[in-house]
MARDRENTI-583748 format. One record per residue: x, y, z of N, C-alpha, C in turn; residue in three letters. Coordinates in steps of 0.05 Angstrom, whole numbers, plus 5000, padded with zeros to 4 digits. Each point is the difference from the previous one (the first is absolute). Example, Ala and Ser with C-alpha at 12.3 -4.5 7.8 and 13.67 -1.06 7.14 Angstrom:
residues 2
526448865156498250245000501850245000ALA/499350214986501650245001498550225014SER/
//
This chain:
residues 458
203763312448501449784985498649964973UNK/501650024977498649884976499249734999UNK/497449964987499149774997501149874966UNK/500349794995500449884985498549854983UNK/499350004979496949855001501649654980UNK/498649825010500349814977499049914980UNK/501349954979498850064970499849624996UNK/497850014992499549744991499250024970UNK/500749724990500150024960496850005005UNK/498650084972497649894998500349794987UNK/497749835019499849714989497649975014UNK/498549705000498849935015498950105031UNK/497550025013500150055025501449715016UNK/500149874996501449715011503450035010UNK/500250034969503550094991500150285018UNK/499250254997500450235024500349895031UNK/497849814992500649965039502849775004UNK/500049884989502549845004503050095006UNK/499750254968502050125001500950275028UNK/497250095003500350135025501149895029UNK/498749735009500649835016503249954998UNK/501649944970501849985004503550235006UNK/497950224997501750215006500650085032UNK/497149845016500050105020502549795020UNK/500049774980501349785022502150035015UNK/502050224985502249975012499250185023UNK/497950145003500050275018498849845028UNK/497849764992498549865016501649855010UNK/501949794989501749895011502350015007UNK/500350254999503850065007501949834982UNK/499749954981501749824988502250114991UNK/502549984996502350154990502849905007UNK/502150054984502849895010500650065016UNK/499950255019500550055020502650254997UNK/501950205013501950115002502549874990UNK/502650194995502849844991501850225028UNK/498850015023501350125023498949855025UNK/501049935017498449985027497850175012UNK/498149875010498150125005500350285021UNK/501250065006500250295007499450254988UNK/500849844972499950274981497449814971UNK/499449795018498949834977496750184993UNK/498649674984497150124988497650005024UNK/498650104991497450085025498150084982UNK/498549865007496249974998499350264975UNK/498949954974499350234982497050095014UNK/499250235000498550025009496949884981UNK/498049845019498449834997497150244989UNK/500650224988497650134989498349914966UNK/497950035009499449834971500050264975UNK/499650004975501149994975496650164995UNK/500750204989497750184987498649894976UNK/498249924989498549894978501450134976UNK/498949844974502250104979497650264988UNK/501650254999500550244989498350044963UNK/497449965001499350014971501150234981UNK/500749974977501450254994502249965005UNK/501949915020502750085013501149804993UNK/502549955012502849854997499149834976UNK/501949934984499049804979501849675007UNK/498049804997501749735003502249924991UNK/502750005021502649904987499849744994UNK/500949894975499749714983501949805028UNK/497949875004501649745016503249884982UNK/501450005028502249904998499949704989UNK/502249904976499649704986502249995008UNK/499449835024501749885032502549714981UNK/498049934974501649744997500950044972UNK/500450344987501749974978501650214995UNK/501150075032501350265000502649954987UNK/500550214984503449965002501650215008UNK/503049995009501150265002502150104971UNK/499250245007502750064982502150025016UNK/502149864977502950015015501850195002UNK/499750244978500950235002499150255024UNK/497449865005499250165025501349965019UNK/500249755006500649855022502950025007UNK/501650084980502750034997500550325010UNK/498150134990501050305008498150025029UNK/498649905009499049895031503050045009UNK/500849715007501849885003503050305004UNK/500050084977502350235002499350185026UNK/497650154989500050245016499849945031UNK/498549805002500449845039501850025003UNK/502949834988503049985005500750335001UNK/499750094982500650285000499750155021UNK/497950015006498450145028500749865024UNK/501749795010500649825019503850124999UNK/500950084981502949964998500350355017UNK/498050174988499250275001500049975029UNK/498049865012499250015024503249945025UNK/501949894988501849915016501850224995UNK/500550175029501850265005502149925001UNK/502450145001502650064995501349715034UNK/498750075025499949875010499849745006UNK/497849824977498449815000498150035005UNK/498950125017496149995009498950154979UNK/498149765007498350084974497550165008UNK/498850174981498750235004496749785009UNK/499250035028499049785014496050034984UNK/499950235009497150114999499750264993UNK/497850024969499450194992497350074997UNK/499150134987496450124989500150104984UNK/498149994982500350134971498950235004UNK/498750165025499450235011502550195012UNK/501750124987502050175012499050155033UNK/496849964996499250195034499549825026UNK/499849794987500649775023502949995013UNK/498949935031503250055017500849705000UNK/502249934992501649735012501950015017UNK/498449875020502250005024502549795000UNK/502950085006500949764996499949715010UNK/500149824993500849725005501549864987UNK/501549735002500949894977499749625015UNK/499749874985499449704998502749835001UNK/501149905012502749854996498949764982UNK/497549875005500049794980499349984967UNK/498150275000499950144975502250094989UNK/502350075015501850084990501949764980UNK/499949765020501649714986497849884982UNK/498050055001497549974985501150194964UNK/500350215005500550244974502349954987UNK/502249865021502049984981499849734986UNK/498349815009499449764985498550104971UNK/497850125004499850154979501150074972UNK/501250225015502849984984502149794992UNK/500749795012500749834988499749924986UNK/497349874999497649924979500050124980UNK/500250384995500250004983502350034979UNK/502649975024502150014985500749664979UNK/499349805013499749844991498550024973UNK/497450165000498949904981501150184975UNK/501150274999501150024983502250285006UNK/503249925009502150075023499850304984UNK/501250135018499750294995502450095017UNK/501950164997501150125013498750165030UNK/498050184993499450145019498849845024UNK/499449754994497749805018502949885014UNK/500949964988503349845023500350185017UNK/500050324983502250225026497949935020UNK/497550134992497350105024500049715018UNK/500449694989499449845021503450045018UNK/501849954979502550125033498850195022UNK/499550194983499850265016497849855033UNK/497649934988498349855022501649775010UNK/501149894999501849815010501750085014UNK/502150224998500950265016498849995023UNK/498650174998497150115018499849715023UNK/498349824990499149795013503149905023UNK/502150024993502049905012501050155018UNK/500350264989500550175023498450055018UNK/497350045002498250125013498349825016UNK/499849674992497749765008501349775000UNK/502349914980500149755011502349995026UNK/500249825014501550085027499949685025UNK/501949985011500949855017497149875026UNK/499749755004498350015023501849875026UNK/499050225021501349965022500949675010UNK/502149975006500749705011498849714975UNK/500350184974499349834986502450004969UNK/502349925008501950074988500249834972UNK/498349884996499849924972497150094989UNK/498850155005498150114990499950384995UNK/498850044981499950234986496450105001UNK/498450175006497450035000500350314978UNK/496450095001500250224974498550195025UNK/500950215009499050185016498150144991UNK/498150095014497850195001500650285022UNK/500550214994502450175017497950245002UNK/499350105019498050255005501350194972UNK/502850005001501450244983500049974968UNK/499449824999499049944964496949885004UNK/498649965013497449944999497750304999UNK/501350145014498650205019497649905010UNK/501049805016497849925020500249965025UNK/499650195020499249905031500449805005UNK/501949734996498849785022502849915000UNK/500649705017502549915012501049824966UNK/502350065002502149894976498849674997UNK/499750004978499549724997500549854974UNK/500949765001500249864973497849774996UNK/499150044968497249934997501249784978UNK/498549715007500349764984499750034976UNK/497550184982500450114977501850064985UNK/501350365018502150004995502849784990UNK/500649895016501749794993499249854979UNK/498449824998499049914974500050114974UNK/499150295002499850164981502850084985UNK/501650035018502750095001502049724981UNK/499449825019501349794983499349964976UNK/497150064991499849984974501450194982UNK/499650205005501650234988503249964994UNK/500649925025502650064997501749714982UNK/498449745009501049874976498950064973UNK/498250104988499450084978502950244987UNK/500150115024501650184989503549884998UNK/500249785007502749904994500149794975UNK/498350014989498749884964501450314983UNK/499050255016501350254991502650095001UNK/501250005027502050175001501749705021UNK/501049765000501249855013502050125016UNK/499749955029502249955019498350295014UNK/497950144998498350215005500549995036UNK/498949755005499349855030500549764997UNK/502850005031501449715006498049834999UNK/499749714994499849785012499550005017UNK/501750025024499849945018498350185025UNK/499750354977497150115008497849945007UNK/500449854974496949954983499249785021UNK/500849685005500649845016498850145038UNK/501650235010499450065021497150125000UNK/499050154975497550055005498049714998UNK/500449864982498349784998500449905032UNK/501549975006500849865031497650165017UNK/500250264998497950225010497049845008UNK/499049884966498049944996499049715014UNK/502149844994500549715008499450095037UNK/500250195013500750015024497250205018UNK/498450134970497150055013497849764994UNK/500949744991498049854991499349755030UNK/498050034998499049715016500849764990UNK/499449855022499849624991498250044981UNK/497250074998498649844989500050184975UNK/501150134998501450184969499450314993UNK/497650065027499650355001502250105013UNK/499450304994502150215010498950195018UNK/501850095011499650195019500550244975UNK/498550265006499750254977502150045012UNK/500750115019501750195006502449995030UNK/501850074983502150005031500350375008UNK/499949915029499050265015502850055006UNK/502050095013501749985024498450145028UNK/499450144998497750175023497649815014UNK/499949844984497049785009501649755007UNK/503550005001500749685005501349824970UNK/498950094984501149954974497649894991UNK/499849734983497649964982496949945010UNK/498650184979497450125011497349834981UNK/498549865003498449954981497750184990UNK/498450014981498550184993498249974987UNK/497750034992497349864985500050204970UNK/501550155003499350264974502549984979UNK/500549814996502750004989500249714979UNK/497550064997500049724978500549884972UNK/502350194989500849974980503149905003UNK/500950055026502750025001500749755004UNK/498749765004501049795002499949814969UNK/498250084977500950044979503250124983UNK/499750255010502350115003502849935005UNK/499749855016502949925015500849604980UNK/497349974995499949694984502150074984UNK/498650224979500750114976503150125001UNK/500950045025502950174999502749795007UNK/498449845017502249665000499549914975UNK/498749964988500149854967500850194984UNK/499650195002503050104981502750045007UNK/500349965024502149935001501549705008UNK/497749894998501149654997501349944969UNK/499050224977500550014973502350014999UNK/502250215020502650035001501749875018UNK/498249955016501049795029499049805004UNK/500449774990498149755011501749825018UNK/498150235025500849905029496049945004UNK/499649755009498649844997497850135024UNK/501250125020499150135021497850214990UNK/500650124980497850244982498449824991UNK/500249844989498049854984498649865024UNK/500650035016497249745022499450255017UNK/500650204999499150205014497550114988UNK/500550004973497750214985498049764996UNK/500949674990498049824999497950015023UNK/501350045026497849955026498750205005UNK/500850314984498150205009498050004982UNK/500649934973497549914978498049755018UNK/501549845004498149815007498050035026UNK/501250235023498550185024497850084986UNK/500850184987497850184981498149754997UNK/500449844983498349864986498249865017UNK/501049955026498649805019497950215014UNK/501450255004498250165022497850164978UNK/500150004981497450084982498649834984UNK/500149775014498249804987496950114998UNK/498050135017498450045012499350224993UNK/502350274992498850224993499050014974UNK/498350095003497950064981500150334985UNK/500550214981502549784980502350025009UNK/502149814994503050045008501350305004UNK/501250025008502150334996501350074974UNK/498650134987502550154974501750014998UNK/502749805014501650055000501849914983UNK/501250154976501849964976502650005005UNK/501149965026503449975012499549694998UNK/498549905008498749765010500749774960UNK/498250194990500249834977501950064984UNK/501150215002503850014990501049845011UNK/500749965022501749805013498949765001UNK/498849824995497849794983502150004974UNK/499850134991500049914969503849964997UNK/501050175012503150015007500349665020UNK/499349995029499449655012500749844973UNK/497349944994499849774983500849954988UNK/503150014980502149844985501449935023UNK/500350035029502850015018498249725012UNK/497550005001498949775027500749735004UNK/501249884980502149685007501550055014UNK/500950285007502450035006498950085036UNK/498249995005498950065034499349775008UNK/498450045025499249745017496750104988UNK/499050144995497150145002498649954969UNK/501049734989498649974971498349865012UNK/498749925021497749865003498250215005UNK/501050285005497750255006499050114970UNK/501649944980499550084979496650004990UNK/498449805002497450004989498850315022UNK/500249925019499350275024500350285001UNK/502849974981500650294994499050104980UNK/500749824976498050064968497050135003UNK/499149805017496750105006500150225016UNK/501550085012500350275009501150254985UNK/500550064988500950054966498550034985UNK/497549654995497950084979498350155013UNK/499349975023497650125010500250345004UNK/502350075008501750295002498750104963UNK/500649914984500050024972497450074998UNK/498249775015496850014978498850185022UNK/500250095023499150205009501250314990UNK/501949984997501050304979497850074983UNK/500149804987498549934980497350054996UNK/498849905020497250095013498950215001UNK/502550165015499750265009499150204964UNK/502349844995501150234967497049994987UNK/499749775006497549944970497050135017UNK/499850005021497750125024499450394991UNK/502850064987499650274993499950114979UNK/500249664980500150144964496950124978UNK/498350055015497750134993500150305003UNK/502150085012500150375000502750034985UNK/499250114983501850004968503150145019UNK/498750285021502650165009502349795023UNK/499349815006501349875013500649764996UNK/498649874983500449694978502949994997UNK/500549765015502749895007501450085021UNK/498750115010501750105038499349685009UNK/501750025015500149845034498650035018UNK/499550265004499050085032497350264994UNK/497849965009497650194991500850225008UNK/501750155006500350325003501450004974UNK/500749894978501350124988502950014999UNK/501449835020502950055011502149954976UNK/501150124991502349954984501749775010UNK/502050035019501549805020499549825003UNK/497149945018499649714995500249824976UNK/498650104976500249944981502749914988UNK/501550205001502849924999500849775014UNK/499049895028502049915014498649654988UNK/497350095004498949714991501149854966UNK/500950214979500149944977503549855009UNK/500950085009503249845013499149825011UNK/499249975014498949775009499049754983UNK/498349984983498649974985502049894971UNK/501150114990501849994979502249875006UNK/501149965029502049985021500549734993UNK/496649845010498949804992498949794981UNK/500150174985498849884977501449724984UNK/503350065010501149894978500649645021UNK/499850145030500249685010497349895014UNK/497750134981497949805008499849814985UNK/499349755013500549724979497050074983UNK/501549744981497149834977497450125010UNK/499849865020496749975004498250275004UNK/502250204998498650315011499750144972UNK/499549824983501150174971497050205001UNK/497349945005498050185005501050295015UNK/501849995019500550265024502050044987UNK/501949854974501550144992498950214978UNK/498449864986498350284977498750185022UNK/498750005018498850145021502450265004UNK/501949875007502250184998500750244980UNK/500849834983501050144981497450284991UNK/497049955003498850174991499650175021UNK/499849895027500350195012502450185001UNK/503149914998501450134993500250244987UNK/498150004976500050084980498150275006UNK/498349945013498550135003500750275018UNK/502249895025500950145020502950194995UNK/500649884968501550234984498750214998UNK/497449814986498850334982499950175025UNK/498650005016498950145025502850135012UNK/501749925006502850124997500850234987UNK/499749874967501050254987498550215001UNK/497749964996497050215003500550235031UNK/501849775020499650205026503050194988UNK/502149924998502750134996500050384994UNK/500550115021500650275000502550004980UNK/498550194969501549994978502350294995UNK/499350145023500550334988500150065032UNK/502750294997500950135024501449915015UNK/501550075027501849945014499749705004UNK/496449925006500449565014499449944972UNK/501350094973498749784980502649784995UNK/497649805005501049705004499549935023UNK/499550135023498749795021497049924998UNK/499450035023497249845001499050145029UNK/498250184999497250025027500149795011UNK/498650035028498549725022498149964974UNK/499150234999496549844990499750154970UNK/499349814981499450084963500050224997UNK/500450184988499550274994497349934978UNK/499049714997497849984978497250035023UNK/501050035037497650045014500750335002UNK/497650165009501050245015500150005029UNK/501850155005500649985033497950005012UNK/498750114994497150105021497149774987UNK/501349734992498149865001498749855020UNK/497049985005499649915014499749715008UNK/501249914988501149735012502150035015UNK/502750184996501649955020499650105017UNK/501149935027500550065026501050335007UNK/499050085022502150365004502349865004UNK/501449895001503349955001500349914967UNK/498749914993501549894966499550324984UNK/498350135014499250184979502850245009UNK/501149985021501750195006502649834992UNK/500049734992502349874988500150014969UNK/497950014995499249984965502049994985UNK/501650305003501550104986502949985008UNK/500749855019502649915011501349914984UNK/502950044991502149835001502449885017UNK/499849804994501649845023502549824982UNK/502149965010502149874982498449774995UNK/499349785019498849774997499049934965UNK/497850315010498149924984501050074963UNK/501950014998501850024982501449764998UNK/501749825023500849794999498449744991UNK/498650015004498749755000498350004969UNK/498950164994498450094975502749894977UNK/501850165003502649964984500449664994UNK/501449905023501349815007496749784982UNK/497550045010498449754987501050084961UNK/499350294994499650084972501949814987UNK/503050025013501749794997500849804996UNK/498149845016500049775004498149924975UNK/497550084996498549964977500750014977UNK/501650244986501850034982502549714998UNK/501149965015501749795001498449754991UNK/497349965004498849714999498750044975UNK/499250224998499350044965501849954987UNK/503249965007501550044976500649715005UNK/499349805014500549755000498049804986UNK/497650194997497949894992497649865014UNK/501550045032497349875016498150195005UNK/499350214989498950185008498550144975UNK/499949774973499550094976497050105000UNK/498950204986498450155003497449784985UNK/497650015006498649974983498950094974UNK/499649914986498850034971498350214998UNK/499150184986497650195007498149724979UNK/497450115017497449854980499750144975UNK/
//
């Protein structure tokens, strides 16, 4: 295994050790955003080897990152922005499915699989970016996945004649196990598909859209959690500990469609799963990364006079800020290694990064007055998790415009990552294209409103 050595500036013996200590933190403490997949396929432990002394003669000191006067260019950011869309429209076949998982190694084998919720996940994406600036080809490619999704996943639940669920089918998954529809899914799906009737109206009935939300309304508890998954093989709905984004997910897919339907039922549905969330992670230490969570937060809060749950409001907010300043934590825990300054997550993860900057930006605009500190916090971290963005962006060849699991500014065979990240390194995954996009987006949009105005250089 190559060793890596770490380069410290010369300065002081004081300043060396500080700065050393602080490179090691994230490795000592596990600190990081965490995965933008369930932990099945999620993050695991970098390996805990220590760091070769610095190399006299060798590597020369990269100039510390100036964390508080970055700015972006917007023409970068703009042709970012294209070639992702580009490479996402590319990715969606004649079929709809989108081209799931690649490697920038033509000798690597990919076996098939495909994601049903990644899939309603990509065409949101795409929405996003048809919204942000409409394109002909981004309408066909989201029909086309919209196609796809209807024929193949969304579908009837037994003895449940006003409900509609989003299947998970051995025969488009290629996966071994019993047919199942995943609460994600649905959530995911609703979002998409009302986004996509802003596009192409009358796409999907009403009274579709309605039976899937019913779906959702019908895996939720009293006290506002969900069951992940309806089985038919296990009895029908199944609960599950690994699935903890999807009740974000499902918040986020009733409030967009409370936007077109205000049937009051979506709106106290997604209020009590925010407010679950909020109650059952009082305690964790830091909160969950979860940026469904603070999209749908920031979507809530103009509608809350209109629920029974404005007395949960202080409860939720703080669940929100604290979601925020732990991101946050994480981000700023890794900005002393110039190659990864502005990630999310200490391996380097592209995705996460993405998923937290949506999150993050998601938010920004309905945190009150008093957060105006975590709102600059924001914005530079924002800023920062562009640059690191554009810096990761596969520019050239068949994936230019997506995005690796892990920077192409680490080498695969670094010894920080894990044997599984190092055999993921070079992965492409739609996701990790979706989400990277969809924040770039979102940042671009707030720059052009001005909440997101750059600082001054000194």
């Amino acid at each position: 295994m190559r060793k890596h050595a770490v380069i410290i500036p010369r300065s002081s013996t004081i300043q060396r050790i500080v700065v050393l200590l602080l490179l090691m933190l994230p490795i000592v403490t596990g600190l990081g955003c965490g995965p933008a997949q369930p932990p099945s396929v999620g993050e695991v432990p970098v390996d805990p080897e220590p760091k070769d002394p610095p190399v006299p003669g060798g590597e020369q000191p990269v100039p510390a990152i100036r964390w508080d006067n970055q700015q972006v260019d917007m023409q970068r950011l703009e042709k970012a922005i294209q070639l992702a869309t580009d490479y996402m429209v590319q990715a969606c076949d004649e079929e709809g499915r989108f081209d799931y998982l690649g490697h920038l190694d033509p000798e690597v084998k990919i076996y098939p699989e495909y994601n049903v919720v990644r899939h309603a996940g990509a065409m949101m994406g795409l929405a996003v970016a048809h919204q942000f600036k409409p394109r002909q080809a981004i309408r066909e490619a989201l029909l086309r996945a919209d196609r796809f999704l209807k024929q193949h996943c969304l579908g009837p639940v037994e003895d449940q004649p006003n409900m509609l669920a989003v299947w998970s089918r051995p025969e488009v998954t290629f996966v071994k196990r019993e047919v199942r529809a995943k609460l994600g899914s649905a959530g995911l799906s609703l979002v998409s598909l009302a986004q996509l009737e802003a596009i192409a109206p009358g796409t999907t009935s009403r009274e579709d859209l309605r039976k899937l939300a019913t779906f959702i309304l019908f895996m939720q508890k009293a006290d506002g959690s969900f069951y992940a998954y309806y089985v038919p093989s296990k009895g029908g709905r199944v609960e599950s500990a690994d699935a903890m984004y999807f009740a974000g997910e499902a918040a986020l897919g009733l409030l967009m469609l409370y936007a077109l339907d205000p049937d009051p039922r979506w709106l106290e549905s997604a209020g009590k799963a925010m407010r679950y969330l909020a109650i059952s992670q009082v305690d964790k230490i830091p909160a969950y990364p979860d940026q469904w969570v603070l999209q749908a937060v920031a979507r809530w809060l103009p509608w809350i006079e209109k629920t029974s749950l404005e007395s949960s409001r202080e409860q939720i907010m703080k669940h929100a800020v604290r979601i925020c300043q732990d991101m946050l934590a994480d981000q700023s825990a890794l900005k002393q290694d110039p190659r990864i300054a502005g990630c999310f997550a200490r391996a380097g993860i592209t995705c996460s990064t993405g998923t937290c900057l949506e999150g993050l930006l998601g938010a920004l605009e309905c945190l009150p007055d008093e957060q105006r500190l975590l709102k600059q916090q924001i914005g530079k971290g924002a800023t920062a998790g562009v640059h690191f963005l554009l810096k990761s962006q596969v520019r050239h060849g068949p994936y230019a415009g997506a995005w690796t699991f892990i920077t192409p500014l680490l080498s695969p065979d670094d010894a920080r990552l894990s044997a599984t990240y190092r055999t993921q390194a070079e992965e492409v995954r739609i996701d990790y294209v979706q989400h990277p996009l969809c924040a770039l987006i979102r940042y671009h949009q707030l720059q052009q409103k001005g909440i997101l105005s750059p600082s001054p250089e000194p």
